[in-house]
N, C-alpha and C positions, 0 to 999 in steps of 0.2 A: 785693686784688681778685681776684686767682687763685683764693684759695681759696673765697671767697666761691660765684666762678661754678664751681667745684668742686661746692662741695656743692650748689649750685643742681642740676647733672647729676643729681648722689644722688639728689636728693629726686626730680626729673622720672621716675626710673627705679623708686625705692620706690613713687610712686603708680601706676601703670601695675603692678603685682607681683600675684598673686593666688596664693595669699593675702597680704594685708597685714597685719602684725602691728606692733602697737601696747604696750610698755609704759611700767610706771613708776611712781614712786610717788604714793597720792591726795594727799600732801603735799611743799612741799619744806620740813625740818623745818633740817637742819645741811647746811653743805658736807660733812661727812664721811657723812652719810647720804644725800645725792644723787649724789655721787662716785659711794663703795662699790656703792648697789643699783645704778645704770648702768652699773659696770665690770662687774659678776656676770652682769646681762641679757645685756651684751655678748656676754662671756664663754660664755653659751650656742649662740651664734651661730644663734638662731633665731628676734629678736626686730629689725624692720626700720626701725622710730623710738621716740623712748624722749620720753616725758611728764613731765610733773612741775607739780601744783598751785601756783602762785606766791599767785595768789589766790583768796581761797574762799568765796562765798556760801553764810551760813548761815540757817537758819529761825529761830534767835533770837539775839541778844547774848552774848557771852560765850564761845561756840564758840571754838574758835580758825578764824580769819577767813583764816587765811595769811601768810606771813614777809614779803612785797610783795616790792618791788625790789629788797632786797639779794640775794633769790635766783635774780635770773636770770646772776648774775656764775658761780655753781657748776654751773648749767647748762650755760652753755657752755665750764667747762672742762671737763665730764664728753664732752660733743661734741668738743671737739679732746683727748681720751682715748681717745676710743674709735671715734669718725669719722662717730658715730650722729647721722640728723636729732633735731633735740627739736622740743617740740610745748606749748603752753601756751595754758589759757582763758583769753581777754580777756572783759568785760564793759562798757569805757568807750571811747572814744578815748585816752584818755590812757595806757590800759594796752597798746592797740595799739603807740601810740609808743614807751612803752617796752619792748616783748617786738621789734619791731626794730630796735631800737638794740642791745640784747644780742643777734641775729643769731638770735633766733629763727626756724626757719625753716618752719613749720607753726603756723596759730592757729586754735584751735575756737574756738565760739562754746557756752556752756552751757544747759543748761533751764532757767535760771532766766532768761535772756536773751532767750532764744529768745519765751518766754511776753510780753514785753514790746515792743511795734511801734518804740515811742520808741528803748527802750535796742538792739535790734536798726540802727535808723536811725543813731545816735550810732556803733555800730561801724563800719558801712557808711560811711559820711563819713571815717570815718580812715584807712579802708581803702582810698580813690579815690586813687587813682596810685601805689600800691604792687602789687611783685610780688609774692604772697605766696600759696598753696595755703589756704583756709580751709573747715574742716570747722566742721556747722550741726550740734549734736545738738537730736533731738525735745524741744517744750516740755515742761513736767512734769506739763498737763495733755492729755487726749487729744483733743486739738484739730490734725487735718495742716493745716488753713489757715493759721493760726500757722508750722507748720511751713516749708508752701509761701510763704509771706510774706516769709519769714526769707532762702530763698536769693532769690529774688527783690531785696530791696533786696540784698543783696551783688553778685549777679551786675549790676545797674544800677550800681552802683560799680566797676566795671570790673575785678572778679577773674575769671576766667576759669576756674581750679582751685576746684571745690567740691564739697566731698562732704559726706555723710550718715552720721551717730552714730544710732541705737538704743538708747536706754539703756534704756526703759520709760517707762512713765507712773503719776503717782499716781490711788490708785483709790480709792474709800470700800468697805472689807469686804475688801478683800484682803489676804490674810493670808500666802501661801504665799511672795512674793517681796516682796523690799525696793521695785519700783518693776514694775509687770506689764507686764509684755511685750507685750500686745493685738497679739498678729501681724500680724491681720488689718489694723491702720493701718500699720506699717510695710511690709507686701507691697502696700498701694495707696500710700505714698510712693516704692515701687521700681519700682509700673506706672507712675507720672507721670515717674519721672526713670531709665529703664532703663541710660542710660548713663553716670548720675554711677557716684562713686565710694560703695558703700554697707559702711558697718563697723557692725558688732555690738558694745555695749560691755557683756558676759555681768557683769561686776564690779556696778554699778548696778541690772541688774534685779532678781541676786541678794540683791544685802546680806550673802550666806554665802557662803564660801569652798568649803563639800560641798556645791552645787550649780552650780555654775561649767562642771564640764565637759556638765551634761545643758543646759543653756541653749545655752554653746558649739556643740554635735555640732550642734542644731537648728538654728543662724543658720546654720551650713556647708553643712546637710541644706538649707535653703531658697535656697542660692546667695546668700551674704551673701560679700563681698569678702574681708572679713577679719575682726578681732579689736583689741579694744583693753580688755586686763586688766590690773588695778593689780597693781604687784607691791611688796614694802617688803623691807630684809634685815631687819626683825624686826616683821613684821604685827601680834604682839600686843601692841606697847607704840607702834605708830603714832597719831599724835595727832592723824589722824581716819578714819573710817573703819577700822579694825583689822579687823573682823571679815568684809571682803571680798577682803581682801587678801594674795596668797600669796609667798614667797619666788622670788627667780629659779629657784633649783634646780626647785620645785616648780614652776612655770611652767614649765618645761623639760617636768616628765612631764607635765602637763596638755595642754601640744600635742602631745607624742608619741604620748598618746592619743587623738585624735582623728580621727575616718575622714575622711579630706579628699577631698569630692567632685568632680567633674568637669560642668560643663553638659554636656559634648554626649561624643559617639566616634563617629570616621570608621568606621562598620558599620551596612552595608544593613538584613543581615538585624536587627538592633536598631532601626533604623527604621521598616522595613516592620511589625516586630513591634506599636510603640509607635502607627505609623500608626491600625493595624485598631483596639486599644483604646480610641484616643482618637475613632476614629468610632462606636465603639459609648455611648463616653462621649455625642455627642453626639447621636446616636440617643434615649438617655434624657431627657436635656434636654430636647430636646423635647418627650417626653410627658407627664415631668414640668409644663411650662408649661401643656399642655394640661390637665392634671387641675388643674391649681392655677386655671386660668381659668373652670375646671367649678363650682370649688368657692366661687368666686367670684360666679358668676350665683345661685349657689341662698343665698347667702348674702344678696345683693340681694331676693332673693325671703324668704327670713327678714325685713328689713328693710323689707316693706312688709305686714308681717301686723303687724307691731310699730307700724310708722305711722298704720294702722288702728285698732289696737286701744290708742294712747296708750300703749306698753310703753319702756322704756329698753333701750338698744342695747346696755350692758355688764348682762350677766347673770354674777355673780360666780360662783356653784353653777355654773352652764353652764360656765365654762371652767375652772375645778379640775376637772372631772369629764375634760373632752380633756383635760387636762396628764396627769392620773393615769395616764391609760389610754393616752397615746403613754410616756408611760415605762416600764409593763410592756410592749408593747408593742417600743417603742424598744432595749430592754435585752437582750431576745431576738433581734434581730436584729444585735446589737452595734453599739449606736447607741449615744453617750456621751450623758450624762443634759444637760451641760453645750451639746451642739450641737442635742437636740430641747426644749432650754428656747427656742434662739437662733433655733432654725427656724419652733418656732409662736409665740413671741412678734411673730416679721416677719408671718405667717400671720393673725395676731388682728388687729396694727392696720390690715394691709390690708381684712383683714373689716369691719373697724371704720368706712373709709373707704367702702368701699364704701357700708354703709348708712348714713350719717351722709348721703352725698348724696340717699341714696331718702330720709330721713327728711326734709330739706332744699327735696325739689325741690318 
């Protein structure tokens, strides 16, 4: 029982750490390959809870699925090794019971689960009267209600310790990362819960290992808690996931490359500085709102020469012809082609709304 409520301190003092650092391997394949890669992790002394796949939801049959329960026995010998919390996906109740019976002492919850209210609920239920820290990663679809869903039944199940995974999301067309990033939904999953616990897991969004640190810098750059990257001692003969997965050592330079930000510094003058900027910031805003609400009246006023004259409200030629021209446009002023696609696409269907009501009324 000592030691139990031991590590319990551990873990209370690793969640509370900033940065929090997460590894381990995407699989646990052998004891001697969950041993080794967590004595190596250890061994760097710069890695604060150590993971490992027990079991593995895959998109079809045949995959390998995960070792199950024989492998949470090498788990935690690799923790009384090395003194490291561990940390393992559940997806059922039954897997709950068993990841704390093996003294697991951290349980996420995955995207494949997350995506599911049912299978979300069934954990939650297992999870009622257990003490236990459990981290939610984002569904696989980009859907935060889901997301917000997820910690919701858990936190009604009486966990108290919940934080938030980033892994990405699946996207139709996206090509650059194994699961994209959509910032923009994980920076309003971090305005609705500012003071959970929020981790970046750079290995998933990626899918490649030469992309890892440029994912990483950014989740740091945007004030992300921590980090949780797989690590394997031999990535490329890992039986799944290989090709995200980097060695401890290389883990090692991977964080020692990385500019570790700071929220805030006790300096006036850097306030007062940041002050003025951010009122001229809002200076703009507003006149931006003002020209946006300009553009809006006369747009209404389009939509009733249209009403009039029996004209349809989407004019195809009309708007390639503004896309065309904010992109030369856009590009000159060093506007990314990717933010005045996002800008007037909001800008058209508001238009679009607008007169669809003059055409209506």
């Amino acid at each position: 029982m000592e030691v139990t409520q031991t590590m319990k301190e551990i873990v209370q003092q690793k969640w509370t750490k900033r940065p929090l650092i997460i590894s381990g391997p995407c699989s646990a394949e052998t004891e001697e390959q969950v041993v080794e890669t967590i004595q190596r992790i250890a061994a760097t002394g710069k890695v604060d809870m150590v993971r490992a796949g027990i079991w593995k939801p895959r998109t079809r049959p045949g995959s390998f699925e995960g070792i199950g329960v024989k492998g949470l026995p090498w788990l935690l010998r690799a923790k009384k090794l090395t003194g490291l919390p561990t940390m393992v996906e559940v997806a059922t109740g039954r897997q709950v019971d068993d990841a704390i019976n093996f003294e697991v002492d951290v349980l996420w919850i995955g995207a494949r689960t997350t995506v599911n209210p049912f299978s979300v609920q069934e954990v939650a239920d297992a999870l009622r009267g257990k003490d236990v820290p459990v981290l939610i990663k984002n569904p696989i679809n980009p859907d935060i209600e889901l997301w917000t869903g997820a910690v919701e039944r858990v936190a009604k199940a009486g966990i108290t310790q919940i934080g938030l995974i980033h892994r990405g999301f699946s996207s139709y067309g996206n090509t650059e990362y194994r699961n994209a990033p959509m910032w923009h939904l994980a920076i309003e999953m971090k305005r609705r819960y500012p003071e959970m616990l929020f981790i970046n897991d750079p290995s998933h969004i990626c899918g490649r290992r030469d992309i890892l640190h440029e994912v990483a810098q950014k989740a740091i750059d945007l004030d992300y808690d921590g980090l949780m990257i797989e690590s394997h001692i031999d990535p490329d003969n890992a039986w799944s996931d290989a090709k995200q997965q980097v060695t401890p050592e290389k883990l090692a330079e991977l964080l020692d490359s990385i500019i570790w930000r700071r929220e805030d510094i006790n300096s006036e003058e850097y306030h007062a500085a940041l002050e003025k900027l951010r009122q001229q910031i809002n200076h703009l805003d507003d006149e931006l709102m003002q020209i946006v609400s300009q553009r809006m009246k006369i747009a209404e006023k389009i939509g009733e020469y249209k009403k009039n004259n029996n004209i349809t409200i989407l004019q195809t030629n009309r708007w390639n012809e503004i896309l065309q021209r904010a992109f030369q446009k856009g590009e000159a002023l060093g506007l990314s082609k990717e933010f005045i696609t996002k800008y007037f696409d909001a800008m058209h269907m508001e238009s679009i709304n607008h007169q669809n009501k003059i055409m209506n009324s």
